[in-house]
C-alpha positions in Angstrom: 0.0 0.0 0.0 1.1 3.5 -0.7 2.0 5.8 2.1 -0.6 8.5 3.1 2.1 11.1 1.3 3.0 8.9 -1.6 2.1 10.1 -4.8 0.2 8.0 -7.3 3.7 7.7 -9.5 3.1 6.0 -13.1 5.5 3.3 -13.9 8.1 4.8 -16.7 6.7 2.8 -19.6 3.4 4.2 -18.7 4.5 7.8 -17.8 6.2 7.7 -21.3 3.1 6.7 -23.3 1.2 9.8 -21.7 3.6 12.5 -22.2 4.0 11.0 -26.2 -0.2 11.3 -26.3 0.0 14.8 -24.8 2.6 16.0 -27.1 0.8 15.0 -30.1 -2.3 16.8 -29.0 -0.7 19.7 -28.0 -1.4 21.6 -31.3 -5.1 21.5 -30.6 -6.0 20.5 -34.0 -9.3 17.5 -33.0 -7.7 13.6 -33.7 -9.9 11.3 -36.2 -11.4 10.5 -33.6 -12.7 13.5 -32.3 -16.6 14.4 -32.9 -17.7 17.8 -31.5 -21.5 17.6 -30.6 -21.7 21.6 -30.5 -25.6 21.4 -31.1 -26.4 19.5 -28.5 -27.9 21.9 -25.5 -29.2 21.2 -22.5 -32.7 20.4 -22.6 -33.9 21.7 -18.8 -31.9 23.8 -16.2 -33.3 23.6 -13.0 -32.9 26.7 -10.9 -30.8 26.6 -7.6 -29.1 28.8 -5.2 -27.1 31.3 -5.7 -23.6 30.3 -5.1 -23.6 27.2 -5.5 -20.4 25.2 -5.1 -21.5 21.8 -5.1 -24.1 19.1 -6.3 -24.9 15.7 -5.4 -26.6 13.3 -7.3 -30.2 12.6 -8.2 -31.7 10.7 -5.9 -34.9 8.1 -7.4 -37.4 10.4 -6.0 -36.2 13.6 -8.3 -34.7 15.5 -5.1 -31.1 16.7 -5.2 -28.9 18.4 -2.4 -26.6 21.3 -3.6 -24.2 23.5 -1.3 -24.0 26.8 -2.0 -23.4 30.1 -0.2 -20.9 33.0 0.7 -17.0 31.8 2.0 -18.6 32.6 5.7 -22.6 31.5 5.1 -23.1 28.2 3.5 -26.0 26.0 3.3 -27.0 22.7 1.9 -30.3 23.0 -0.4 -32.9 20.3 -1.4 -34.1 21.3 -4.6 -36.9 18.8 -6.5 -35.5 18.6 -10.4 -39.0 17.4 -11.7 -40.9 20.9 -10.1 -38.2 22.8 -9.2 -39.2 23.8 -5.6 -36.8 24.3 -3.3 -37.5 22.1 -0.4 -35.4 22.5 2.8 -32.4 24.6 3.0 -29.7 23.8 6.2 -27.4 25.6 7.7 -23.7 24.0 7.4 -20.3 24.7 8.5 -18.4 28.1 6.2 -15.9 25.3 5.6 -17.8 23.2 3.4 -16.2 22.1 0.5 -18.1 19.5 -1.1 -21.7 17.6 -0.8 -22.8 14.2 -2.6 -25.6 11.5 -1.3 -25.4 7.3 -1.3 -27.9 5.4 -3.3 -29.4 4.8 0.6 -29.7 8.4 0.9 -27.0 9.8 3.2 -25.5 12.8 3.1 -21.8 13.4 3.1 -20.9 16.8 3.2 -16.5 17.5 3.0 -15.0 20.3 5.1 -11.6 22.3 4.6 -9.3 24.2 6.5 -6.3 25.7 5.3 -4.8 22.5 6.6 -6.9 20.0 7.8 -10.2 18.5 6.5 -13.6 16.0 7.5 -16.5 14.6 7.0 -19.7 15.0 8.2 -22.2 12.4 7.6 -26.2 13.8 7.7 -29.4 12.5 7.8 -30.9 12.3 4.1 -34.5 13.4 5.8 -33.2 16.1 7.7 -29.8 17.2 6.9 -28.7 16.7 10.6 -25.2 15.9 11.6 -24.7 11.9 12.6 -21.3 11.7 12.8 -18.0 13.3 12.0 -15.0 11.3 10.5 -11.4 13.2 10.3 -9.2 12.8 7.4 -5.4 14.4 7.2 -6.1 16.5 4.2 -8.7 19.3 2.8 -11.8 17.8 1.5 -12.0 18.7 -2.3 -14.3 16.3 -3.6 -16.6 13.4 -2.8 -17.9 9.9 -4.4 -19.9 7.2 -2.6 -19.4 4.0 -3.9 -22.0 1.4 -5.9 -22.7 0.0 -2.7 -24.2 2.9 -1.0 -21.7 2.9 2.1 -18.3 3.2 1.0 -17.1 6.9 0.4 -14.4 8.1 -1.4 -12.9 11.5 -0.8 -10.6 13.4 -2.5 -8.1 14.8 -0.2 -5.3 17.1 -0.6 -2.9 20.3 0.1 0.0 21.8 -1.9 1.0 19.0 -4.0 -0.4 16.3 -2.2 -3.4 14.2 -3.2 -4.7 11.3 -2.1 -8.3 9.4 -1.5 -9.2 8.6 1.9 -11.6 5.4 2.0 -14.4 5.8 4.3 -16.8 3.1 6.0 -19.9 5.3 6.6 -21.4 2.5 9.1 -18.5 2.7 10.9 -18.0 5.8 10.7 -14.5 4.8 10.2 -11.3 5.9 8.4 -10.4 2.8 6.4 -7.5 3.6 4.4 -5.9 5.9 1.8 -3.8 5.6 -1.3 -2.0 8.5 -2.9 -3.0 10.2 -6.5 -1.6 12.2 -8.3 -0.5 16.0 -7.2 -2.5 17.8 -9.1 -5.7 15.6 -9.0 -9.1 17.4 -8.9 -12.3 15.1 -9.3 -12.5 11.3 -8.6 -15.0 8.2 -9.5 -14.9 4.5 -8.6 -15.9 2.1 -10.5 -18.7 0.3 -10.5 -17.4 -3.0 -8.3 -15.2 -0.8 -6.8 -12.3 -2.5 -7.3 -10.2 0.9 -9.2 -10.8 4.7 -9.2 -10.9 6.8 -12.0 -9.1 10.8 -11.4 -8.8 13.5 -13.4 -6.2 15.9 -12.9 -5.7 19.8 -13.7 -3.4 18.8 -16.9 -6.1 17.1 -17.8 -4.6 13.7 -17.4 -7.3 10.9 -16.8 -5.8 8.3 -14.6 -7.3 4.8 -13.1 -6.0 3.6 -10.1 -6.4 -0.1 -8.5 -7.5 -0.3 -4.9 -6.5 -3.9 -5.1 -3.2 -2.7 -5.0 -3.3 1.2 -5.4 -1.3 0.9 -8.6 -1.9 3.1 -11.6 -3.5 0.7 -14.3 -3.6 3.1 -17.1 -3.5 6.6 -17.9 -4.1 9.5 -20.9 -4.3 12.7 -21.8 -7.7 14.8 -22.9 -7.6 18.2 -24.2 -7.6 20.5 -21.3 -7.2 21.5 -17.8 -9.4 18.9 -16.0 -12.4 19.9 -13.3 -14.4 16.9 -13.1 -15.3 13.3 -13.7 -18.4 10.9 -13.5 -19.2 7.3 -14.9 -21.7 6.1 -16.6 -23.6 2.8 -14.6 -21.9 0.1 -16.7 -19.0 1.8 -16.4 -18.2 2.0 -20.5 -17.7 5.5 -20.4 -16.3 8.8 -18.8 -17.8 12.2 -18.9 -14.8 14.6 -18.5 -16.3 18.3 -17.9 -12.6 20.2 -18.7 -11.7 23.3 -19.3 -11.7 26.8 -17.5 -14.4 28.6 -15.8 -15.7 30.7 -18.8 -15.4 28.4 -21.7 -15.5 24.3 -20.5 -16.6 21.1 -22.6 -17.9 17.7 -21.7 -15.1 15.1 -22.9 -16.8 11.6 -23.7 -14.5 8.7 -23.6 -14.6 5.1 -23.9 -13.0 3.1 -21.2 -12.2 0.3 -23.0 -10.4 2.3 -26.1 -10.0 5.4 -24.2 -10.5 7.3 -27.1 -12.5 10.6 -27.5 -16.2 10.0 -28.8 -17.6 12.9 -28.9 -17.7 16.3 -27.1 -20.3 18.0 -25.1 -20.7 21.5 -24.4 -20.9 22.4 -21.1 -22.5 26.1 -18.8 -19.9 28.8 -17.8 -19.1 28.4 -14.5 -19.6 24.7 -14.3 -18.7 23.7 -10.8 -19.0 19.7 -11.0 -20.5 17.1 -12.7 -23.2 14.5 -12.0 -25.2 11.3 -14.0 -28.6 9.6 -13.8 -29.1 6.5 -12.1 -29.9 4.8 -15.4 -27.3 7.1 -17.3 -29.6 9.2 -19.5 -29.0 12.2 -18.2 -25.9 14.4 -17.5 -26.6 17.3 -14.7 -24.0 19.6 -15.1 -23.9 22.4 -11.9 -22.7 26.0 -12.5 -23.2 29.0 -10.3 -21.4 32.4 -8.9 -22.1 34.9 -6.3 -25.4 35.9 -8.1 -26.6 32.5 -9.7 -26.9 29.1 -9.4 -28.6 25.9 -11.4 -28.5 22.4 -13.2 -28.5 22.1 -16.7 -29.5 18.5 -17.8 -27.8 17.0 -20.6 -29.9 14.2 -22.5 -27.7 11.3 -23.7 
């Protein structure tokens, strides 16, 4: 197992391969392969808060919890996607970071210091605190596992990253394995056996939890903010790219090759799926505005 420092390090062969990949892309010009799906436009957005700096999922009954708020007032929100009423809003600590909710319905909501992080597991009725779990690092991003109890968090300062594994029944630390330095969003898979990461290079990288090796790695075509998988795990959904102009990279797993590419909202803050896959929710928001723009696939 990797240290708690140790950096997710790609064996030299590997390394090699992806700087070769990103050197051939870096003249921007689209590979063969490459099929830009520019019409393509969401076909709802669903209001939120403004501010908003997080989403989770959708849950089966159309409700979804978003954070949002200033750097020293921040709440958690539960908006309904199907009327768009904003249900409960709750108060939460001016360092939260991050929000996402199991397949069960619990709420894990990431915290961030300068140097230190948590996470603080909430009712999914009520949004109230049940239990707090420490990790080393700032929380900057979430993912519950396929089996509704295992959470994966995205954990990290300077050029540190790593996930910390958490057994919400426990409420219990379980391990971590190191990523790489500039890692930014993270997925597992569905049998939760590897995680998928995608850095601020834009490097995609999936990493055993067997034995927290890197299994494979490659570049896409710009700074990286955020990843999701599709249920049967097939494909990614990349959203990359900077705050004002960012696109929705679709990739295969198996060929890892660019099928198409999605646009995505300014201001795009994360990046979500249905629980059949249909749908892509991509959150955006500033000071002043918030929503969801759903993608149909």
């Amino acid at each position: 197992m990797l240290g708690k420092r140790a950096r997710g390090a790609l064996p030299g062969c590997l390394l090699a391969s992806v700087l070769a990949l990103a050197g051939c892309g870096s003249g921007g010009t689209p590979s063969a392969h490459h099929r830009s799906s520019g019409h393509t436009k969401p076909f709802e957005v669903v209001p939120g808060p403004a501010g908003l700096r997080s989403s989770g999922p959708p849950q089966p009954n159309g409700m979804v919890w978003m954070l949002a708020g200033t750097p020293k007032d921040r709440t958690i929100n539960e908006v309904n996607l199907v009327s768009k009423i904003q249900r409960q809003v709750v108060g939460v600590s001016s360092n939260a970071r991050a929000v996402t909710q199991s397949s069960t319905g619990l709420i894990a909501l990431g915290l961030a210091t300068r140097r230190t992080g948590a996470v603080e597991l909430l009712s999914g009725s009520a949004g109230s605190v049940d239990a707090t779990v420490p990790v080393s690092d700032p929380v900057l991003a979430l993912a519950f596992g396929d089996d509704g109890t295992t959470l994966y968090v995205l954990e990290g300062a300077g050029q540190v990253r790593a996930v910390a594994i958490v057994d919400t029944v426990k409420h219990k630390l379980e391990r971590t394995i190191g990523l790489p330095s500039d890692a930014v969003g993270i997925v597992p898979t569905p049998d939760q056996k590897a995680i998928w990461s995608v850095q601020s290079s834009g490097v995609v990288q999936k990493t055993a939890l067997t034995n927290d090796k890197p299994i494979t790695a490659f570049p896409t075509s710009g700074p990286g903010i955020a990843i999701t998988l599709s249920p049967n795990g097939g494909t990614l959904y990349v959203l990359k790219g900077t705050r004002a102009t960012a696109n929705i990279a679709v990739l295969s797993t198996a060929t890892e090759i660019q099928k198409e590419a999605l646009p995505a909202a300014s201001d795009s803050v994360g990046l979500g799926i249905s629980l059949d896959g249909s749908e892509l929710y991509d959150p955006a928001g500033t000071a002043t505005y918030g929503n969801i723009q759903i993608l149909n696939l």
